[in-house]
GUNUDREN-237729 format. One line per field, with one value per atom (N, C-alpha, C): residue number from 1; residue in one letter; chain; atom name; x, y, z. Coordinates in Angstrom, 1 decimal, padded with zeros to 4 digits. Example, Ala and Ser with C-alpha at 12.3 -4.5 7.8 and 13.67 -1.06 7.14 Angstrom:
num: 1/1/1/2/2/2 $
residu: A/A/A/S/S/S $
chaine: A/A/A/A/A/A $
atome: N/CA/C/N/CA/C $
xx: 013.2/012.3/013.2/012.8/013.7/012.9 $
yy: -005.7/-004.5/-003.3/-002.2/-001.1/000.0 $
zz: 007.8/007.8/007.8/007.1/007.1/007.9 $
END
This chain:
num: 1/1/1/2/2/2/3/3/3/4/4/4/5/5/5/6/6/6/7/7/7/8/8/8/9/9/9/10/10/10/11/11/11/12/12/12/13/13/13/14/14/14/15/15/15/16/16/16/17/17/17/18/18/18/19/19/19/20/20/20/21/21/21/22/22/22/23/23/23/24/24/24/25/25/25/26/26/26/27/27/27/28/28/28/29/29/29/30/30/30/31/31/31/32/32/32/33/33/33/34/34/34/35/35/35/36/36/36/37/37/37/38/38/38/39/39/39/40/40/40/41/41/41/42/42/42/43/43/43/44/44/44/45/45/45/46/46/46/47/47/47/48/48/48/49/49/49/50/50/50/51/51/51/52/52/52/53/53/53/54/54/54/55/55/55/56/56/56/57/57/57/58/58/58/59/59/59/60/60/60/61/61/61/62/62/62/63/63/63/64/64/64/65/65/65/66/66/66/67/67/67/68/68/68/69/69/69/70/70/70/71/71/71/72/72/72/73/73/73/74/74/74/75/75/75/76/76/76/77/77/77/78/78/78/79/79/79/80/80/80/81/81/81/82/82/82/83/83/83/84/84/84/85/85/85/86/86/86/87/87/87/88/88/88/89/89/89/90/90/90/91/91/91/92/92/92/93/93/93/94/94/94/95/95/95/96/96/96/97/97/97/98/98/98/99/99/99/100/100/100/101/101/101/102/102/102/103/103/103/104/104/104/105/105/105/106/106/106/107/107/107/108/108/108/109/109/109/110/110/110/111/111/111/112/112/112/113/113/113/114/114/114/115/115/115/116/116/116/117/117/117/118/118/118/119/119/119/120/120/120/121/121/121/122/122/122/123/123/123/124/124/124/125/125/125/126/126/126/127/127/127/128/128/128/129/129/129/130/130/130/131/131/131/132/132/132/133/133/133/134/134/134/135/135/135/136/136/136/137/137/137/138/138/138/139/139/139/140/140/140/141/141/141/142/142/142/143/143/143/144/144/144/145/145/145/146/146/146/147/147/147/148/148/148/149/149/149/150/150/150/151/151/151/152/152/152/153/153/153/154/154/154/155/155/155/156/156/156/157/157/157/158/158/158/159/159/159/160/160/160/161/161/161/162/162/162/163/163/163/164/164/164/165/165/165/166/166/166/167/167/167/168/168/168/169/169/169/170/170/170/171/171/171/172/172/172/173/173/173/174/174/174/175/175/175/176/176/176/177/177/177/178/178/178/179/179/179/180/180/180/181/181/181/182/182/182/183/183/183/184/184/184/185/185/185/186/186/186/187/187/187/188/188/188/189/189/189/190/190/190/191/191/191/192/192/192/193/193/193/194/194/194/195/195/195/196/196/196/197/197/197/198/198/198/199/199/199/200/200/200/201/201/201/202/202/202/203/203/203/204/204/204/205/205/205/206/206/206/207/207/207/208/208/208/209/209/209 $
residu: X/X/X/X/X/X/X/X/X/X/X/X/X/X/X/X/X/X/X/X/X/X/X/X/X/X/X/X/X/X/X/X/X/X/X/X/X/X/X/X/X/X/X/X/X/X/X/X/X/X/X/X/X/X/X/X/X/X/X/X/X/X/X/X/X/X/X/X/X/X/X/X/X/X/X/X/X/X/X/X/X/X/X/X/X/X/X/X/X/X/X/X/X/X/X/X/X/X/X/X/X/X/X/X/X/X/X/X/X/X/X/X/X/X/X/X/X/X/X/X/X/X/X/X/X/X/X/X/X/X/X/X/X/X/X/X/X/X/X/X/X/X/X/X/X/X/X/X/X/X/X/X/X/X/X/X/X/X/X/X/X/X/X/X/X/X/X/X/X/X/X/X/X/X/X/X/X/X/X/X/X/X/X/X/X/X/X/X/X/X/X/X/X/X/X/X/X/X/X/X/X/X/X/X/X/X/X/X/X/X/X/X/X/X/X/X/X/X/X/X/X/X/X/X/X/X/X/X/X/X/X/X/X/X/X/X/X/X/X/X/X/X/X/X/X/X/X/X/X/X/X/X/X/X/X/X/X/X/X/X/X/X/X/X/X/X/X/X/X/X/X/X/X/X/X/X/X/X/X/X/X/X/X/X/X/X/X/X/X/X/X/X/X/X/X/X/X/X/X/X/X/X/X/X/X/X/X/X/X/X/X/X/X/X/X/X/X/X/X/X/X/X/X/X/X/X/X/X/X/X/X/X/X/X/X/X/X/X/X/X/X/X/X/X/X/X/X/X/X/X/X/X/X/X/X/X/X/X/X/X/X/X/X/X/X/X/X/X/X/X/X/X/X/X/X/X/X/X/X/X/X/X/X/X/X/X/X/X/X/X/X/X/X/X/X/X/X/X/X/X/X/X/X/X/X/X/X/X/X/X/X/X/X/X/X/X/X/X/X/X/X/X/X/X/X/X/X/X/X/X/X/X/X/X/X/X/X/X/X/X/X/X/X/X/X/X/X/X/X/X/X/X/X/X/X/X/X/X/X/X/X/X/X/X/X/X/X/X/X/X/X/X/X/X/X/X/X/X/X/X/X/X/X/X/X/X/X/X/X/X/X/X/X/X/X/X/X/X/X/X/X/X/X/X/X/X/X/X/X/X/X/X/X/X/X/X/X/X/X/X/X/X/X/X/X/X/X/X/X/X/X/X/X/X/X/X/X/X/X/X/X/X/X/X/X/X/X/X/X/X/X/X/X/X/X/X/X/X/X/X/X/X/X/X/X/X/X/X/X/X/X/X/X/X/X/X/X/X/X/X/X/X/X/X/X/X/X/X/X/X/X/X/X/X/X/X/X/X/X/X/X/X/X/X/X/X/X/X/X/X/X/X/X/X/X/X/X/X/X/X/X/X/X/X/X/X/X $
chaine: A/A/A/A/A/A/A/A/A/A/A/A/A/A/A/A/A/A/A/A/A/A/A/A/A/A/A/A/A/A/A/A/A/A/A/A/A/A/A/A/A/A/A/A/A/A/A/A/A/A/A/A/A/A/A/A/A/A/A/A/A/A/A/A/A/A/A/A/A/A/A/A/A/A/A/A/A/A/A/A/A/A/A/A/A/A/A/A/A/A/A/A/A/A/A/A/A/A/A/A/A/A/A/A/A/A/A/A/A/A/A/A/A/A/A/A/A/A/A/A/A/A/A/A/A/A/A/A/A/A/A/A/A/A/A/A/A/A/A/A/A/A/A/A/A/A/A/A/A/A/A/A/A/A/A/A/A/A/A/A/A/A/A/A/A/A/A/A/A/A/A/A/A/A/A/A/A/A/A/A/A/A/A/A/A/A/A/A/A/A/A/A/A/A/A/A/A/A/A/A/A/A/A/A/A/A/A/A/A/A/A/A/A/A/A/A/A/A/A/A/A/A/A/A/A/A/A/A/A/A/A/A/A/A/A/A/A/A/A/A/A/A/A/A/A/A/A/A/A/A/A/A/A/A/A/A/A/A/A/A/A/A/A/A/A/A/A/A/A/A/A/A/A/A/A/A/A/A/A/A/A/A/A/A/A/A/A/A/A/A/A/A/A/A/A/A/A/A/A/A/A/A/A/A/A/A/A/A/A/A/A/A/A/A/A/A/A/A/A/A/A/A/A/A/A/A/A/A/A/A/A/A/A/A/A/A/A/A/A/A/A/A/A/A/A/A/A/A/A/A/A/A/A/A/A/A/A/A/A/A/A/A/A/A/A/A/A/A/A/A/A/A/A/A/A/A/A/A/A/A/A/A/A/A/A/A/A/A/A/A/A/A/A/A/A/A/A/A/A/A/A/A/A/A/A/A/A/A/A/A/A/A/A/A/A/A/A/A/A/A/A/A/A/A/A/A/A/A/A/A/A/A/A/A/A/A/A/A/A/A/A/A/A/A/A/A/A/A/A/A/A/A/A/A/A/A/A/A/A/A/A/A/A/A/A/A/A/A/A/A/A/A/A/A/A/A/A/A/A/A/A/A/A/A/A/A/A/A/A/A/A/A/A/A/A/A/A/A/A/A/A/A/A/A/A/A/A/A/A/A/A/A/A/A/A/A/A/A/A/A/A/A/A/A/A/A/A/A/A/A/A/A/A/A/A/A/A/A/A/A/A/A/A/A/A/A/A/A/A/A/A/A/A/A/A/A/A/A/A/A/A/A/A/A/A/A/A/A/A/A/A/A/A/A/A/A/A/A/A/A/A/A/A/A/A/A/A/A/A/A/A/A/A/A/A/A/A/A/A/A/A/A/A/A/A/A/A/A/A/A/A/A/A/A/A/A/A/A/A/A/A/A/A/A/A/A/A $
atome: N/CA/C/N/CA/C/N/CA/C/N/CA/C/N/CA/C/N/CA/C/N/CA/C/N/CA/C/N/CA/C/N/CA/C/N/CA/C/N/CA/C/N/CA/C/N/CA/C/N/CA/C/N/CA/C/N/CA/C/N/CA/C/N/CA/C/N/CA/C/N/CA/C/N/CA/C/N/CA/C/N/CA/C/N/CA/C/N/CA/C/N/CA/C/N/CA/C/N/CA/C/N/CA/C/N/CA/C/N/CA/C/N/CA/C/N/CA/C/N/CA/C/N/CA/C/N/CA/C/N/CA/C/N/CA/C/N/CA/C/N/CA/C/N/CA/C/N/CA/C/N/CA/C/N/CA/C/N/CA/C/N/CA/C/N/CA/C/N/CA/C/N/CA/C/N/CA/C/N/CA/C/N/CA/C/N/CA/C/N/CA/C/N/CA/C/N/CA/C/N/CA/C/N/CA/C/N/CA/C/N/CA/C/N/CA/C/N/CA/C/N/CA/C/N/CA/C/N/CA/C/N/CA/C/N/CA/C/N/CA/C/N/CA/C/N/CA/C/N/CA/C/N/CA/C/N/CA/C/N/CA/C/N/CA/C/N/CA/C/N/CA/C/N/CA/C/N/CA/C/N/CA/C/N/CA/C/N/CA/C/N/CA/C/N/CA/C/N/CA/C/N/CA/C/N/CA/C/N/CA/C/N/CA/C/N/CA/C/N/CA/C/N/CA/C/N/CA/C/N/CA/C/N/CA/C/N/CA/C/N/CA/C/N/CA/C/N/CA/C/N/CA/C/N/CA/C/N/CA/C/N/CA/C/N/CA/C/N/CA/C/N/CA/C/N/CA/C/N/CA/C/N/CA/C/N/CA/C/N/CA/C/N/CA/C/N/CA/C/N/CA/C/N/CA/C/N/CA/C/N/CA/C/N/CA/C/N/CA/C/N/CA/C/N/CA/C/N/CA/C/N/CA/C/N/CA/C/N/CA/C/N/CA/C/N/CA/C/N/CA/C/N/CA/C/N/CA/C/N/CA/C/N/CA/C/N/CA/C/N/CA/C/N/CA/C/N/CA/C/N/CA/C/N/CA/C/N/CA/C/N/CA/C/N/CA/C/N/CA/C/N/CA/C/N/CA/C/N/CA/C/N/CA/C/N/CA/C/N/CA/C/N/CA/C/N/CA/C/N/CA/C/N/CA/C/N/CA/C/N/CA/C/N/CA/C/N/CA/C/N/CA/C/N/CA/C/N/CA/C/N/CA/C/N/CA/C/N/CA/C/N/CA/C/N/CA/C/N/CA/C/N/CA/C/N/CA/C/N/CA/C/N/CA/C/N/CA/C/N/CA/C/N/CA/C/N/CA/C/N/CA/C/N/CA/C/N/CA/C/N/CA/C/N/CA/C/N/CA/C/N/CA/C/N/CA/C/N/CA/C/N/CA/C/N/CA/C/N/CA/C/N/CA/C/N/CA/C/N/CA/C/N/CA/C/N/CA/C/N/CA/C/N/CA/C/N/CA/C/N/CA/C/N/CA/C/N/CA/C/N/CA/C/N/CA/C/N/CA/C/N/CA/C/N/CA/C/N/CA/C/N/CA/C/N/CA/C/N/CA/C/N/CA/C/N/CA/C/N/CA/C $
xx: 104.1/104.2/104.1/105.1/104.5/103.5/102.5/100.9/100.4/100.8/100.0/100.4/101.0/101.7/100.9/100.9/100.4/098.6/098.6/096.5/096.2/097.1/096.9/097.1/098.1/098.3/097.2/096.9/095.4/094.5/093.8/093.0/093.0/094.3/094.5/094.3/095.0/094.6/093.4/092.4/091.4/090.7/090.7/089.9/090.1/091.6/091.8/091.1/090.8/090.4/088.4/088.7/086.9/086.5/087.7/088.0/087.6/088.7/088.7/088.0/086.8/086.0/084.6/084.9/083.4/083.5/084.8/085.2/084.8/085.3/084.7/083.5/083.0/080.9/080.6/080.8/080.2/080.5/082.0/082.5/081.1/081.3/080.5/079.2/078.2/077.3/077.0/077.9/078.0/077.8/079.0/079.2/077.8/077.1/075.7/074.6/074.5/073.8/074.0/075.2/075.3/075.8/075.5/075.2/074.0/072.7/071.5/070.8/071.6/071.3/071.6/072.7/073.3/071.9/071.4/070.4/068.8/069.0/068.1/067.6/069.7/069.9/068.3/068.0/067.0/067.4/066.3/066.5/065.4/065.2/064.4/064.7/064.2/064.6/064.0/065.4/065.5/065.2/065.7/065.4/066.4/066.1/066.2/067.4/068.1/068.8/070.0/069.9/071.2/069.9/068.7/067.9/067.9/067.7/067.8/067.1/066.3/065.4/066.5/067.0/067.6/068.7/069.4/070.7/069.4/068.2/067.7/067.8/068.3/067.8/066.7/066.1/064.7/064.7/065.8/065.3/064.6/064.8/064.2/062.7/062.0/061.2/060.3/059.0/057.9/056.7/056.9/055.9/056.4/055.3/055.5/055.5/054.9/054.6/055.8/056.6/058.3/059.1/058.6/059.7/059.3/060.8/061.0/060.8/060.6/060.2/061.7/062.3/063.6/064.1/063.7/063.6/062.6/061.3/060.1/060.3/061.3/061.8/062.5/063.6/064.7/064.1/063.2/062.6/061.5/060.9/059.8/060.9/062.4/063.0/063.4/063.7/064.1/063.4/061.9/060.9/060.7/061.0/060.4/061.8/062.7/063.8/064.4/063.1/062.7/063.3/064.1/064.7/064.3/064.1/063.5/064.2/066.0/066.6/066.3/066.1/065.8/067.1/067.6/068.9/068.6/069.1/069.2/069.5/070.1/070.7/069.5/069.8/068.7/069.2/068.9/069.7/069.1/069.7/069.0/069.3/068.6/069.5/069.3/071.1/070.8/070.8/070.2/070.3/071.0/071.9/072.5/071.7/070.6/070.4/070.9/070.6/071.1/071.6/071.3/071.6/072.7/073.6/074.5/075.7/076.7/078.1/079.4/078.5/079.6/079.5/080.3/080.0/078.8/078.2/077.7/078.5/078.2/079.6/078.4/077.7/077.3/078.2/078.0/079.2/079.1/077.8/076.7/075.2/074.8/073.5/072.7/071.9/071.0/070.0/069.7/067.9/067.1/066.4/065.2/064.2/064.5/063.9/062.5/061.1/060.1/059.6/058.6/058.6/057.1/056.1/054.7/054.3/054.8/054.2/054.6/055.4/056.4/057.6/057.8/059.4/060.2/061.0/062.2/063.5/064.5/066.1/066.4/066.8/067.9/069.5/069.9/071.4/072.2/073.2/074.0/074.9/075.2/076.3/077.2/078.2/079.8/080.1/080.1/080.7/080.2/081.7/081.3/080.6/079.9/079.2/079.5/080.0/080.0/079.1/078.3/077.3/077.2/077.7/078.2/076.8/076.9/075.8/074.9/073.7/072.5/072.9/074.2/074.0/073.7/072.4/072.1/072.9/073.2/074.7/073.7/074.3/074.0/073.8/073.5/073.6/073.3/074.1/073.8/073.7/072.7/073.0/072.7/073.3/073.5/072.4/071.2/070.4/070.1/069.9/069.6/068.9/067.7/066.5/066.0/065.4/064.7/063.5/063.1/061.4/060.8/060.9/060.2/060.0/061.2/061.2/059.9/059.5/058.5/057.2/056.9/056.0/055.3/054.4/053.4/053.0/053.4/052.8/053.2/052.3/052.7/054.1/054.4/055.9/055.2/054.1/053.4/053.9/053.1/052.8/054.2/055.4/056.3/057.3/057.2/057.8/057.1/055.8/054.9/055.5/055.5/056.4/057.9/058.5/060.2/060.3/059.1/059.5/059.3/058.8/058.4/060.1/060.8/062.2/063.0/062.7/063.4/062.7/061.8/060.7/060.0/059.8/058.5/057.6/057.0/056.0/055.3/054.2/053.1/054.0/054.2/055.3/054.7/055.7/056.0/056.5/055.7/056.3/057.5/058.2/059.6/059.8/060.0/060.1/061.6/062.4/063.3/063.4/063.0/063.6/064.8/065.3/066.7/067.3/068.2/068.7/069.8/070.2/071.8/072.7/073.9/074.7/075.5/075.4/076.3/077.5/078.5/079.9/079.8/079.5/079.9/081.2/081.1/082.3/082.0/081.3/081.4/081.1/081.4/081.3/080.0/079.9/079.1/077.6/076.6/075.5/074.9/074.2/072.6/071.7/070.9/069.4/068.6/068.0/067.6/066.3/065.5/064.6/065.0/064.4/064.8/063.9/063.8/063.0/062.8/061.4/061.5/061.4/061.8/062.4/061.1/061.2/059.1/059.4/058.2/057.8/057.3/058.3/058.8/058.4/057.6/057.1/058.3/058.4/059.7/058.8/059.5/058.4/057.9/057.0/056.7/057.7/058.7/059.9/060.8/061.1/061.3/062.8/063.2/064.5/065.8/066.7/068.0/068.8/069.2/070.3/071.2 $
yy: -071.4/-070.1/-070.3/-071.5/-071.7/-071.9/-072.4/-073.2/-071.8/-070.6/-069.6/-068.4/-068.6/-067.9/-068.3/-070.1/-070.3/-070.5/-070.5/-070.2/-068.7/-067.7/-066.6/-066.3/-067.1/-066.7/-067.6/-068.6/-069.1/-069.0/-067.7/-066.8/-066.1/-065.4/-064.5/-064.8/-065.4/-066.4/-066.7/-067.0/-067.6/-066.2/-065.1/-064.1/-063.4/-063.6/-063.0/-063.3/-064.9/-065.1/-065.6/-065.4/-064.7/-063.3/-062.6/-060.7/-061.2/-062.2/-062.1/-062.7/-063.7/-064.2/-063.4/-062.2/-061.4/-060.6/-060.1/-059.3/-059.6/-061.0/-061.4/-061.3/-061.6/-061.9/-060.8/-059.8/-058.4/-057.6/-058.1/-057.0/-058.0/-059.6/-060.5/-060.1/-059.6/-059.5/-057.8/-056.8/-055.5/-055.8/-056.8/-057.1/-057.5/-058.9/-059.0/-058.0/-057.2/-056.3/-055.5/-054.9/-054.0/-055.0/-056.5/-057.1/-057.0/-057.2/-057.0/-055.8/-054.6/-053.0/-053.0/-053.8/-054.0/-054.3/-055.4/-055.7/-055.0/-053.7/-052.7/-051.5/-052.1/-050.7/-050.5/-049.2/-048.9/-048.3/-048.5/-048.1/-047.7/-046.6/-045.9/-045.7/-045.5/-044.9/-043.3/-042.7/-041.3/-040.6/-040.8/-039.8/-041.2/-040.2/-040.7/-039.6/-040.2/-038.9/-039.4/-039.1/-039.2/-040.5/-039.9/-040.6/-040.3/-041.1/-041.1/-042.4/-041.8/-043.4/-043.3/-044.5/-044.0/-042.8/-042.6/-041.1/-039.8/-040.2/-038.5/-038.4/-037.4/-036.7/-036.6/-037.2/-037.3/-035.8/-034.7/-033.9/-033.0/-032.9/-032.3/-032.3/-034.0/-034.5/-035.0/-033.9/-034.0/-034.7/-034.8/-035.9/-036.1/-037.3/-037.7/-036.6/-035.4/-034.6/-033.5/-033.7/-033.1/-033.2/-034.7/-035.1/-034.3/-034.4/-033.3/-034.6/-034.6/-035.6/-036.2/-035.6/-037.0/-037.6/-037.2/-038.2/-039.0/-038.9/-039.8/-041.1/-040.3/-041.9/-041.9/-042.0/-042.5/-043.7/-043.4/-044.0/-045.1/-044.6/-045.5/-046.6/-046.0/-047.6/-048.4/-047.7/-048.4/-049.5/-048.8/-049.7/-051.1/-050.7/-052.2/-053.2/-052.7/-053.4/-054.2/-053.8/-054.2/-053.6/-052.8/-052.0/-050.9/-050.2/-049.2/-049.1/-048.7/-048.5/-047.8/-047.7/-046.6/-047.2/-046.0/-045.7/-044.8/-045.1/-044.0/-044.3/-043.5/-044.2/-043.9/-045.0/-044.8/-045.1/-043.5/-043.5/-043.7/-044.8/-045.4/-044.6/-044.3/-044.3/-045.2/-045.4/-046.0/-045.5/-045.8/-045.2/-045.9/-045.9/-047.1/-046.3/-047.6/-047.3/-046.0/-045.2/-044.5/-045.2/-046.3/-047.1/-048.1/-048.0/-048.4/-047.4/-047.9/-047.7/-047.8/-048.2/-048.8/-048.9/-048.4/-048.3/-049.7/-049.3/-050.7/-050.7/-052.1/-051.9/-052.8/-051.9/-053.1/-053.5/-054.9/-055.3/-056.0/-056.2/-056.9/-056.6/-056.5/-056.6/-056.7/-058.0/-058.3/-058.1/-057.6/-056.5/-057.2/-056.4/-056.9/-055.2/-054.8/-053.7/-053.6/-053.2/-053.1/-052.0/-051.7/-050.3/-050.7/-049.7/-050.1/-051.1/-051.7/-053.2/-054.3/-054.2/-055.3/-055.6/-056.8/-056.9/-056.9/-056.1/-056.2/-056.6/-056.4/-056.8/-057.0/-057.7/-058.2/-058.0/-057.9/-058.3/-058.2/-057.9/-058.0/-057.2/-055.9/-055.2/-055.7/-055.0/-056.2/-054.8/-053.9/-052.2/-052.3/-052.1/-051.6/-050.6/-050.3/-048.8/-049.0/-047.8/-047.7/-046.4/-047.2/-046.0/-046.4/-044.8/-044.0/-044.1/-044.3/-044.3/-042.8/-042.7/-041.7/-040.3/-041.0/-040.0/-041.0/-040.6/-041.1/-041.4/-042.4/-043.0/-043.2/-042.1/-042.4/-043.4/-044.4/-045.9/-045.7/-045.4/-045.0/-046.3/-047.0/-048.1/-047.6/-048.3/-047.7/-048.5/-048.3/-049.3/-049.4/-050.1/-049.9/-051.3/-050.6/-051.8/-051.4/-052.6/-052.6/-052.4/-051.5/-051.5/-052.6/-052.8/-053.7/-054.9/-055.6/-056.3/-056.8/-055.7/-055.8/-055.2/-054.1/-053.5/-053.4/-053.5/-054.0/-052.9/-051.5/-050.2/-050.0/-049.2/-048.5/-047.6/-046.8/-045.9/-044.7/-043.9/-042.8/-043.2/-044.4/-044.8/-045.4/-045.7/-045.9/-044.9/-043.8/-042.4/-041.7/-041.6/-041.2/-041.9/-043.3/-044.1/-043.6/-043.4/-043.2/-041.8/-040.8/-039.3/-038.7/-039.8/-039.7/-039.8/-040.5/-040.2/-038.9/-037.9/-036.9/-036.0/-036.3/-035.2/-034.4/-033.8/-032.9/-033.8/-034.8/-035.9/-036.2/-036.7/-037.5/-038.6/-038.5/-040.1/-040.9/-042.0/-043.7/-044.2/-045.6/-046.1/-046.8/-046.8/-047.6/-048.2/-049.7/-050.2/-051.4/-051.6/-052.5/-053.9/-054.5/-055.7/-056.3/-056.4/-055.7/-057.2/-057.8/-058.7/-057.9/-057.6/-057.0/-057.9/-057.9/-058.4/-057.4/-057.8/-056.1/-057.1/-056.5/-057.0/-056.5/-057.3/-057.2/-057.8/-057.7/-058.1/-059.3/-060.2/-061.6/-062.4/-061.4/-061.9/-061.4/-061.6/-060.7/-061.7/-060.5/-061.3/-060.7/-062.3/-061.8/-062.1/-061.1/-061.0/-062.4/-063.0/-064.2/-064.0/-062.9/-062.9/-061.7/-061.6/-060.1/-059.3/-058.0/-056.9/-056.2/-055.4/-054.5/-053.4/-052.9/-051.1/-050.3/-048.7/-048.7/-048.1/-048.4/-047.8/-046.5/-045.8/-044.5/-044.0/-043.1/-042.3/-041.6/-041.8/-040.9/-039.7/-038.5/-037.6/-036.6/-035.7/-034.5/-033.3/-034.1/-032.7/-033.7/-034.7/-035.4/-035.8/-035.9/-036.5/-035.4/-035.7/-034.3/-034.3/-033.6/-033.6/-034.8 $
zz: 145.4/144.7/143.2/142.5/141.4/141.3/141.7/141.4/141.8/142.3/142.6/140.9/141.3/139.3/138.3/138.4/137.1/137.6/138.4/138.5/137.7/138.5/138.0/136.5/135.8/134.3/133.6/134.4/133.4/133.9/134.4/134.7/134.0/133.5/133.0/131.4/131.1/129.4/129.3/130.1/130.1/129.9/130.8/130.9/129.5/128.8/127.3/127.0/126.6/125.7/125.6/126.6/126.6/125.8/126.4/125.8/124.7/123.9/122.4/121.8/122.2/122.0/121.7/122.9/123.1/121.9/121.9/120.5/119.6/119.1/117.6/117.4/118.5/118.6/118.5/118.9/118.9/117.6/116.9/115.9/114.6/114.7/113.9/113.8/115.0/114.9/114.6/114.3/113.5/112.1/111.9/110.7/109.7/110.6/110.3/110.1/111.2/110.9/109.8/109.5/108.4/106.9/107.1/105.5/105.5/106.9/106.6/106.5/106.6/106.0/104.3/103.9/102.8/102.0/102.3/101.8/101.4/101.9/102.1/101.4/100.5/099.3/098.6/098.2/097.4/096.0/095.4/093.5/093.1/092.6/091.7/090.5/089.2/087.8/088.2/088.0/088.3/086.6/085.9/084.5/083.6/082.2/080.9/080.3/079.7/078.9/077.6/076.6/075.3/074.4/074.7/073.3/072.2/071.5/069.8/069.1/068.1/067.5/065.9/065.7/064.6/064.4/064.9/065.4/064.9/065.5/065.9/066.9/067.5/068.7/069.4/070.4/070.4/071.3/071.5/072.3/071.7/069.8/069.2/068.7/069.2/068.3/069.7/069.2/070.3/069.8/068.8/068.2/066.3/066.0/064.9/063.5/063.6/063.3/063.0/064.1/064.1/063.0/062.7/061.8/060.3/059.5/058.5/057.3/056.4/054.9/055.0/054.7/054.7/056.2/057.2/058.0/058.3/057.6/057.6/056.6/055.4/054.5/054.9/055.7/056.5/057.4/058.6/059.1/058.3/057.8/056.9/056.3/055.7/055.3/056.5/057.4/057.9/058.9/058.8/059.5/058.8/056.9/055.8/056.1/056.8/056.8/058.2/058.8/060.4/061.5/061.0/062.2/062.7/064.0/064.6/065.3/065.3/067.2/067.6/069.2/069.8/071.2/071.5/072.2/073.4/074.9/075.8/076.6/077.7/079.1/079.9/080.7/081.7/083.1/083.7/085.3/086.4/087.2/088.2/089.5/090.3/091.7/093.0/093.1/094.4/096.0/096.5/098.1/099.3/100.0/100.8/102.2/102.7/104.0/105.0/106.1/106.6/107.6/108.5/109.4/109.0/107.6/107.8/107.7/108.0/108.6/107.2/106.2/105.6/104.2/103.0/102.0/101.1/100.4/099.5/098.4/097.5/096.7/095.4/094.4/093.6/092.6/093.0/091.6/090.4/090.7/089.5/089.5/088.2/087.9/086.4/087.1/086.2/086.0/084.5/084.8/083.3/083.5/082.0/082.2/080.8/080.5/080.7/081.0/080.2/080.2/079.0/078.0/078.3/078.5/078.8/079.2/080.4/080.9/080.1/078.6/077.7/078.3/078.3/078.7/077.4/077.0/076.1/076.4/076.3/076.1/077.5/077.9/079.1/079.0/080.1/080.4/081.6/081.6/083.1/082.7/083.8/084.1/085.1/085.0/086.0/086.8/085.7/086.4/087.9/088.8/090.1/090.5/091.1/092.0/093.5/093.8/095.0/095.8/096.8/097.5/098.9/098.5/100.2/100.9/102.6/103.4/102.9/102.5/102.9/101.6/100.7/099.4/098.6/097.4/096.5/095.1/094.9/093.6/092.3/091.4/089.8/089.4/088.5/087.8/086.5/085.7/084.4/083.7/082.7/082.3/080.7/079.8/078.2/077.6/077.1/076.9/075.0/074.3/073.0/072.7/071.8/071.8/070.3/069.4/068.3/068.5/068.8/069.1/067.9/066.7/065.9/066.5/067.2/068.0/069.0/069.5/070.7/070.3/069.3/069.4/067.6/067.5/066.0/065.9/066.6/065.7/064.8/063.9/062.7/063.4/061.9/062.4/063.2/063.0/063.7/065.1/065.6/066.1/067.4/066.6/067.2/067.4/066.7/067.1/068.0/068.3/069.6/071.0/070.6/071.9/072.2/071.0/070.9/071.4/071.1/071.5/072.8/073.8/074.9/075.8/075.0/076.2/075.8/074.9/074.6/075.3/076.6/077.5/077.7/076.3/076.6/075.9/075.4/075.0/075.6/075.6/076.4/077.3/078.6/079.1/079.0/078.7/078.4/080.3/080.1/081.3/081.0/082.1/082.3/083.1/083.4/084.5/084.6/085.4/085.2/086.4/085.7/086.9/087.2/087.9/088.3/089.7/089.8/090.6/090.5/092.1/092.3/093.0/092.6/093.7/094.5/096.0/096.8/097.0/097.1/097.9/099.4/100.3/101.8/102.7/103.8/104.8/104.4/104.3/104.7/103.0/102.2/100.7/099.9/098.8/097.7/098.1/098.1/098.1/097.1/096.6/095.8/095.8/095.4/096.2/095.4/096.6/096.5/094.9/094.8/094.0/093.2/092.2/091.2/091.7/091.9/092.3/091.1/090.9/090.0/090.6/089.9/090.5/089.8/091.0/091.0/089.4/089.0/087.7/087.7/086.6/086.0/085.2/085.1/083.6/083.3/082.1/081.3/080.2/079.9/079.1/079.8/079.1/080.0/080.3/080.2/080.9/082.0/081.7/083.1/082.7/080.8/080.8/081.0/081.2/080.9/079.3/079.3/078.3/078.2 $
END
């Protein structure tokens, strides 16, 4: 009777722990699947908005022509003195797959600006985002650049470029190459190569307030 008890309890232990075995495999291989949705997140540059070349307003300034005489020598000094800032957020969006189950979580990212096919300024954001399955998540990034830096136009010439993110202008391309890290179940991953995110005409009517 004992030997019949304990056959039965290590049947039974045995058949648990198959249960709990099958469990892990199946919850493990969910898990995989939705790091490999993780991986799927998408990014577009959605609009441009809070530009200013120098604290103008670029919403006001549709071309070079805009400008009023004391902000042409404001600008003009400030070109002999090599500076030209030009300032504006630029909002990304992200999309989390519909086939996953489970928030995305970006918790890093490293990008490199470029302005007409130029690459300018780099850097890395730490700010978390979080995006919900199949709604599209804001990514506002603060960006500010010396155009002198990158570009040998005259000043005409660099306010025609600068007045294209305050949107009714001729658009400027924008493109960002972009390395993200997601936070998943099984730890933060990043993306083995940098992606660039598709390229964006800014201008026309395209940025917001």
């Amino acid at each position: 009777m004992d030997r019949f008890f304990s056959a039965r309890w290590a049947t039974a232990s045995l058949l648990g722990t198959v249960l709990l075995v099958s469990a892990i495999f199946l919850s493990g291989c969910q898990t995989l699947r939705e790091v490999a949705q993780l991986r799927n997140v998408k990014f577009q540059i959605d609009r441009v908005s809070n530009a200013q070349l120098s604290n103008i307003d670029l919403r006001t300034l549709r071309s070079y022509d805009d400008l009023g005489a004391l902000q042409v020598a404001r600008l003009a000094s400030n070109v002999s003195n090599g500076r030209l800032p030009l300032s504006f957020t630029l909002h990304l969006q992200g999309t989390n797959p519909e086939g996953n189950s489970v928030d995305a979580r970006l918790t890093q990212m490293e990008w490199t600006l470029l302005l007409q096919d130029k690459e300018t300024i780099s850097g890395t954001t730490d700010r978390e985002e979080v995006m919900s399955p199949r709604t599209p998540t804001d990514i506002p990034l603060e960006l500010s650049l010396n155009l002198m830096d990158f570009f040998d136009d005259n000043l005409r010439g660099l306010v025609e470029l600068a007045s294209a993110f305050g949107g009714d202008a001729p658009p400027a391309t924008v493109e960002l190459r972009m390395r993200p890290t997601i936070q998943t179940a099984v730890g933060p991953i990043r993306y083995p190569e940098p992606i660039t995110v598709t390229r964006q005409e800014v201008g026309g009517g395209t940025s917001s307030p």
